[in-house]
N, C-alpha and C positions, 0 to 999 in steps of 0.2 A: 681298400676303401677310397674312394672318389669324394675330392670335395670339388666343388664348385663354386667356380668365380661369382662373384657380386653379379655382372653382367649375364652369365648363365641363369643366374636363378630368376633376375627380372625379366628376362624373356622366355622364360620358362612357366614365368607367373600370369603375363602379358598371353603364352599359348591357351594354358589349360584354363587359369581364372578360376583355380578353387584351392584352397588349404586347408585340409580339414584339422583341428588342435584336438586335444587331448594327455590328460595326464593321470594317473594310477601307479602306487606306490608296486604294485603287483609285477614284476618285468613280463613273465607272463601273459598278463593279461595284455601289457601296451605290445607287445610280439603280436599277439593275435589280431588286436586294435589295428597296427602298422601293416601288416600285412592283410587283412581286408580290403583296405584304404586302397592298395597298390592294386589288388585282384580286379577291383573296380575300376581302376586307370587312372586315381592318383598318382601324380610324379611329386608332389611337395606332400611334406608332412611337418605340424610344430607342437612339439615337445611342448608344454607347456609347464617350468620347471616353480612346483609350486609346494612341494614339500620337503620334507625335512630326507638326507641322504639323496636327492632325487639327481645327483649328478652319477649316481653309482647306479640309478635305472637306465638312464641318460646311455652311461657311458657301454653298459650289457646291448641296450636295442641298439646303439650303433655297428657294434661287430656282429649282431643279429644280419641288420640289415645289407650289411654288404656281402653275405652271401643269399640273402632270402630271399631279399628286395634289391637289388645290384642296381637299379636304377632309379630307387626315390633317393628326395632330395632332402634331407634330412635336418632340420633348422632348430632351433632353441626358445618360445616364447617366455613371458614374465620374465624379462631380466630386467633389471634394474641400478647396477652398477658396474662398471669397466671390470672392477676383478673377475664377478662373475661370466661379463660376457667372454673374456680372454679363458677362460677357464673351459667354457665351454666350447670354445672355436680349437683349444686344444686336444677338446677330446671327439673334435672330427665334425663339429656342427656348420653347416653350409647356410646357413643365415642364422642372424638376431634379428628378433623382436620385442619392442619393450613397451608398457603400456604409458610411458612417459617419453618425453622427449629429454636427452642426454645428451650433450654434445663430448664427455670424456668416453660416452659408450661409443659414439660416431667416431672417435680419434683412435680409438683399439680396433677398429672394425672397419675403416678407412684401411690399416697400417697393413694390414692381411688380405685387403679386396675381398673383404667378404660381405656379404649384403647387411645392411641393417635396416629395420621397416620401425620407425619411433610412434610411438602412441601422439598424435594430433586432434588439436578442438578449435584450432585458429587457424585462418589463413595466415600470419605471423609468425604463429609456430611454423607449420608446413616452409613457407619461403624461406627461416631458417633451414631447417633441415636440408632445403634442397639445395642453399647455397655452402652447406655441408656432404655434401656427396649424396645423399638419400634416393637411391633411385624409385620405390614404395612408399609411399605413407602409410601409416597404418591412422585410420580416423579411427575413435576409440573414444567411448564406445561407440559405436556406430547406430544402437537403437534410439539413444538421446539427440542427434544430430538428424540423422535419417535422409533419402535420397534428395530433397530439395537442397538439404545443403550441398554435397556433392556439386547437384546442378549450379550452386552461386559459385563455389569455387573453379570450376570449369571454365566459368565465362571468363573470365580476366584471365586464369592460366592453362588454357586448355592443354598443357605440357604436363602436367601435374597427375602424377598417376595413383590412386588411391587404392586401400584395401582395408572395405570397415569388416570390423571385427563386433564382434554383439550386435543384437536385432537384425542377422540375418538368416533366413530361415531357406531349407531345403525346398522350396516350391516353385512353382509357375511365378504367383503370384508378388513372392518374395525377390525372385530371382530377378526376374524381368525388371522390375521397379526399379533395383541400384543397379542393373547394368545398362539400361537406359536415360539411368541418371547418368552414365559415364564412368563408373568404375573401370579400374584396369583388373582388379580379382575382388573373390571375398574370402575371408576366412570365416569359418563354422564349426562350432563346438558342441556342444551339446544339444542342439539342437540335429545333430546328426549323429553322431555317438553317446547314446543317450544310458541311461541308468537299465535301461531293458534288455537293452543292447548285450551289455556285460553279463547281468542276471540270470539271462536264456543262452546265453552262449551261443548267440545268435551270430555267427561274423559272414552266413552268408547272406545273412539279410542285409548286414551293413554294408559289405560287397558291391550288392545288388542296388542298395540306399544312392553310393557315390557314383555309382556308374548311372544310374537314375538322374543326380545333380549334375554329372557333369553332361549329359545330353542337355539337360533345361541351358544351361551357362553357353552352353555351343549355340543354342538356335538362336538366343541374347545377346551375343557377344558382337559390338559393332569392329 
């Protein structure tokens, strides 16, 4: 099993410009979930750790995935505190994400070089973060803030690389708007691994979904 540097993963994030999330108590089903993801040409994936034993799902898709998927990049969202994010990075996780900005989660995730992407809604926040190693933002949620902000934050730090998470949507429409805004990626949950998705046992439609997205995010991508 391959982790990867801090550095790997933001230019890995910076190539492809997509993270699809997702979380289900079912290992199962996130196996099948993961592996879609990757069929279509995802290289990052985040865990979205949101239920109760969910580091023991966690920890089954990781040795899943290093023989399945030998080349995604396998990360951790909703984390919210250092234990857990340590906890996680032990059990093989190749970035955090959190929907909050931490700076004790930045200090365990610094100590390891492993990426950490903090939930931001201020230019304040973000400038912290960055002059705490932050190589991502995560803007969060991303539907309440939406591409004009992106565009004001750009102007004064055009070094600043963002990745909103919520209100963004698998389309032309969607796509085009925050990466013209200047996004550096987006991540996408439900709105791309949907409830139907699982229901129908559909994974090659999901497949076919991300590979779909990530053609839109290629013609976009400045």
């Amino acid at each position: 099993m391959k982790i990867y540097s801090r550095i790997e993963v933001a230019l890995q994030m910076e190539k492809t410009g997509l993270v699809p999330l997702f979380y289900h108590a079912d290992v199962e089903v996130m196996q099948k979930v993961v592996k879609a993801c990757y069929d279509g040409g995802a290289c990052l994936f985040e865990f979205t750790s949101r239920g109760a034993f969910a580091h023991e799902v966690f920890a089954s898709l990781i040795k899943y995935c290093s023989k399945e998927c030998p080349e995604m990049i396998l990360g951790v969202g909703s984390v919210t505190d250092a234990a857990t994010a340590s906890m996680y990075m032990q059990l093989g996780a190749s970035f955090i994400v959190t929907p909050v900005f931490r700076e004790d989660i930045a200090i365990v995730c610094n100590r390891r070089k492993v990426l950490w992407s903090p939930g931001c809604a201020t230019l304040t926040e973000i400038a912290t973060a960055e002059e705490l190693g932050c190589e991502v933002v995560k803007l969060f949620p991303g539907g309440t803030y939406g591409a004009n902000f992106v565009k004001a934050i750009k102007g004064p730090c055009p070094w600043t690389k963002i990745m909103p998470t919520g209100g963004v949507s698998p389309t032309v429409e969607s796509i085009s708007e925050w990466f013209n805004a200047g996004v550096t990626c987006v991540g996408i949950g439900s709105k791309l691994i949907n409830s139907q998705v699982i229901a129908n046992n559909d994974y090659k439609g999901l497949a076919d979904k991300v590979a779909e997205t990530l053609a839109i995010i290629k013609q976009y991508k400045k």
